[in-house]
C-alpha positions as CSV (number, residue, x, y, z in Angstrom):
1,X,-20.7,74.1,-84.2
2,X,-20.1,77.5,-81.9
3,X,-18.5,77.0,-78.7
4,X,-21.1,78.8,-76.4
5,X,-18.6,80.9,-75.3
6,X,-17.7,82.1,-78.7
7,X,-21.5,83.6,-79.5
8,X,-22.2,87.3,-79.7
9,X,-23.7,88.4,-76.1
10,X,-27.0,90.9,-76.9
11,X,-28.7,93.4,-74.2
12,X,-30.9,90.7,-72.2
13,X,-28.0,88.6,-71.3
14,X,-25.6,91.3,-70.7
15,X,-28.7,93.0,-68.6
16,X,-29.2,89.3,-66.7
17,X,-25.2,89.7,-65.7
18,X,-26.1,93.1,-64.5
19,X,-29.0,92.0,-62.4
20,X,-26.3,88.9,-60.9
21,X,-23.9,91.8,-60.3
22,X,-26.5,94.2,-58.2
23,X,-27.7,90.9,-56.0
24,X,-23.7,90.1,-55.6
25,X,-23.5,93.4,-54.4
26,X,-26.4,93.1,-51.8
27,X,-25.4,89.9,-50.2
28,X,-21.4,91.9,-49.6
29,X,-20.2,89.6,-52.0
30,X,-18.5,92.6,-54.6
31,X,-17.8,96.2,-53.2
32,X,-19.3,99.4,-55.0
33,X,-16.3,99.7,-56.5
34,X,-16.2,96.1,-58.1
35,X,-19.9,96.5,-59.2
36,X,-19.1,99.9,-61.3
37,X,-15.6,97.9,-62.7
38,X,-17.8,94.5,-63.3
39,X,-21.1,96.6,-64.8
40,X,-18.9,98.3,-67.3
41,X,-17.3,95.1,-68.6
42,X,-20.5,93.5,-68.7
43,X,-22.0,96.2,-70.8
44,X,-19.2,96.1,-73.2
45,X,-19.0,92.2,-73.4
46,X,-18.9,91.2,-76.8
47,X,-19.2,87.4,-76.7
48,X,-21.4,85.1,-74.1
49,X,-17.9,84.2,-72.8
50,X,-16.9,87.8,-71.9
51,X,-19.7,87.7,-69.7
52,X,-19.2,84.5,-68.2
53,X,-15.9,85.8,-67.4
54,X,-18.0,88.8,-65.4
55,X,-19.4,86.8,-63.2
56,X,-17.5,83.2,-62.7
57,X,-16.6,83.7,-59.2
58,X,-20.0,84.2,-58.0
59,X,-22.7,81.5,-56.8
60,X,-25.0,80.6,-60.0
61,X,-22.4,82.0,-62.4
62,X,-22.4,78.0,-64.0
63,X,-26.2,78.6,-64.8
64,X,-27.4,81.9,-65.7
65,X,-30.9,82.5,-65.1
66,X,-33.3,82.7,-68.3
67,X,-33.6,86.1,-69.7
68,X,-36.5,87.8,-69.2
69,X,-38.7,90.0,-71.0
70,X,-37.4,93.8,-70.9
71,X,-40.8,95.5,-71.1
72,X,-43.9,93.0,-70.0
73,X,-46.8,94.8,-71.4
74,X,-49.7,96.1,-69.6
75,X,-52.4,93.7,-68.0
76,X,-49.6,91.0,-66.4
77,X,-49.4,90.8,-62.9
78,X,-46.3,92.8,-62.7
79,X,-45.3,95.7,-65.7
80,X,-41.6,95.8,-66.2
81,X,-40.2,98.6,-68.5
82,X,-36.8,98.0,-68.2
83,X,-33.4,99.4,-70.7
84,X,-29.9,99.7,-70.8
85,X,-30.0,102.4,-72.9
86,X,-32.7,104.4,-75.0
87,X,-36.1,105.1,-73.8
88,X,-38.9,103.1,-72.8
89,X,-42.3,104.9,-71.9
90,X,-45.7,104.2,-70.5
91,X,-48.4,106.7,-71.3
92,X,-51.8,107.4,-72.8
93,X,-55.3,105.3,-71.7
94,X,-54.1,102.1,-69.7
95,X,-55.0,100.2,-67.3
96,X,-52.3,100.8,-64.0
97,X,-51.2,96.8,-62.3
98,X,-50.9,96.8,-58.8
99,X,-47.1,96.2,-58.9
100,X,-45.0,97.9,-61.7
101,X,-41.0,97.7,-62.0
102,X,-38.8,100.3,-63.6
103,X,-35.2,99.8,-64.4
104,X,-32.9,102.3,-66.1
105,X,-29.2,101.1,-67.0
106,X,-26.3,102.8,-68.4
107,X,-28.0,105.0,-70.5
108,X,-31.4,104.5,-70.2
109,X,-34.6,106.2,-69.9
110,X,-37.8,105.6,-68.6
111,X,-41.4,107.5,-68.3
112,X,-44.6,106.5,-66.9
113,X,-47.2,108.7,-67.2
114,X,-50.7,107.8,-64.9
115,X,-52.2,111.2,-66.1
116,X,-54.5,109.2,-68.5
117,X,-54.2,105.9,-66.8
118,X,-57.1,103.9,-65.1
119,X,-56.3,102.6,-62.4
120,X,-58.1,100.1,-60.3
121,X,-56.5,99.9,-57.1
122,X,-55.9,102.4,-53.9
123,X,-52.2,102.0,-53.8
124,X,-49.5,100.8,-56.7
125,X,-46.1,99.9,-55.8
126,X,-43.2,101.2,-58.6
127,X,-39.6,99.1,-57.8
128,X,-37.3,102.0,-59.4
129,X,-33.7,101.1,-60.1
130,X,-31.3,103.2,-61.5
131,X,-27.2,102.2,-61.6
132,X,-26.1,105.1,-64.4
133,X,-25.3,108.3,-64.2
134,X,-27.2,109.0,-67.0
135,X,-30.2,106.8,-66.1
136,X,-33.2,108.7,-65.3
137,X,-36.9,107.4,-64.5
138,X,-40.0,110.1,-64.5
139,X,-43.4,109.6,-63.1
140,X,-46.4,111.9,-64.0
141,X,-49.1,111.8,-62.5
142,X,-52.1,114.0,-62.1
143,X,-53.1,115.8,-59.1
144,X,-54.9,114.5,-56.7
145,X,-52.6,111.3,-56.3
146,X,-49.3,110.8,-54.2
147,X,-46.0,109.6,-54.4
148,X,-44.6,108.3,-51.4
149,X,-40.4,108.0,-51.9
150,X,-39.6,107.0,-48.4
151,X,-39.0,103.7,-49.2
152,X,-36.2,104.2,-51.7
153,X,-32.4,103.6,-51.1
154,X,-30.5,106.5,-52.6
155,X,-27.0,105.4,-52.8
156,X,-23.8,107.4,-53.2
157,X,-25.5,110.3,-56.2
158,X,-28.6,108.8,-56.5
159,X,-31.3,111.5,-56.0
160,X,-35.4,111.5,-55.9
161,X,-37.3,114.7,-57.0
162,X,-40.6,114.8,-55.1
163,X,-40.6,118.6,-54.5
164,X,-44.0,119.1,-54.3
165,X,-46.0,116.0,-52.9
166,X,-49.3,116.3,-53.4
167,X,-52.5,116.0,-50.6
168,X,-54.3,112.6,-51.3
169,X,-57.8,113.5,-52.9
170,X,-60.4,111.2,-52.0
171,X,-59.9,109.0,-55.2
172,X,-57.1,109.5,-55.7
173,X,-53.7,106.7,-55.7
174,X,-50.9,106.3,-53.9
175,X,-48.2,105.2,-56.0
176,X,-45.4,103.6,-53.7
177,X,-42.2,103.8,-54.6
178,X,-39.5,100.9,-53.6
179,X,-36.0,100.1,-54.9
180,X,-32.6,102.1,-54.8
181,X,-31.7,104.5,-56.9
182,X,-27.4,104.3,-56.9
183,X,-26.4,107.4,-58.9
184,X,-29.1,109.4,-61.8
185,X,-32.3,110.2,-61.0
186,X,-36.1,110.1,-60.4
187,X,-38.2,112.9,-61.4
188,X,-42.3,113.3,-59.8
189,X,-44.2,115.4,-61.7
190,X,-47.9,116.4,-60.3
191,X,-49.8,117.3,-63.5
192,X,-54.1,118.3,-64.1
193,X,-55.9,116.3,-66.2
């Protein structure tokens, strides 16, 4: 039988190191520096013991926490559209959670688009995370709602493009944005319906 540490490593445990790596890095146990170093390793891990070795000086490094979904789809209490790498998009007729959670890693890229979107509520909170330079995360959506970015952490290149907020119509949503965005960007983009 395998050795566990012998198995090949695939993209939702090398993303669960990733997600270890970015708390580490929050409590001031790893440096900037150490997370870029340790995030690069982890995404080129080939084996689950490659990642182990990513992450054995840290607190719960003995017991890794269950993967998660990447993408949960619409309709749970939370939607997560999360990648590494590729694209991952929301858009067309659905119906908007409350709370929504978009994460793009070394190469990825995400896209919600609201434009056709029903949405329930008054206010929707977005957690946006971006830790690539080539990560990027767009939100459409149409005129009449607002994006409020005040909430984000941009760290070292990280960057939010909100140009042109919009004036809140009297149905319209405010979609609240949380998170950090470390280095790539988020685009807003105010479209008519």
């Amino acid at each position: 039988m395998n050795d566990h540490r012998e198995l090949r490593a695939g993209d939702r445990e090398r993303e669960r190191v990733a997600e270890m790596l970015r708390v580490a890095v929050a409590e001031g146990r790893i440096t900037l520096e150490e997370l870029h170093e340790r995030l690069d390793r982890a995404y080129s891990a080939r084996t689950l013991g490659d990642l182990d070795d990513v992450v054995a000086d840290l607190p719960g490094s003995e017991e890794l926490p269950a993967a998660g979904p990447l993408v949960t789809l619409a309709g749970a209490d939370v939607l997560e559209l999360h990648t590494l790498s590729g694209r991952v998009e929301q858009t067309g007729q659905w119906v908007v959670p409350e709370r929504m959670s978009a994460k793009a890693g070394r190469w990825g890229k995400v896209r919600i688009d609201f434009t056709r979107a029903r949405c329930p509520h008054r206010e929707v909170v977005l957690d946006v995370e971006i830790t690539s330079w080539f990560g990027d995360i767009v939100i459409v959506v149409p005129r009449g709602w607002r994006v409020r970015d005040d909430e984000v952490v941009r760290r070292w290149m990280g960057a939010v493009h909100n140009l042109v907020p919009e004036p809140l119509a009297p149905d319209g949503v405010t979609v609240r944005l949380t998170g950090y965005v470390q280095t790539g960007d988020v685009w807003v983009r105010y479209r008519r319906v």
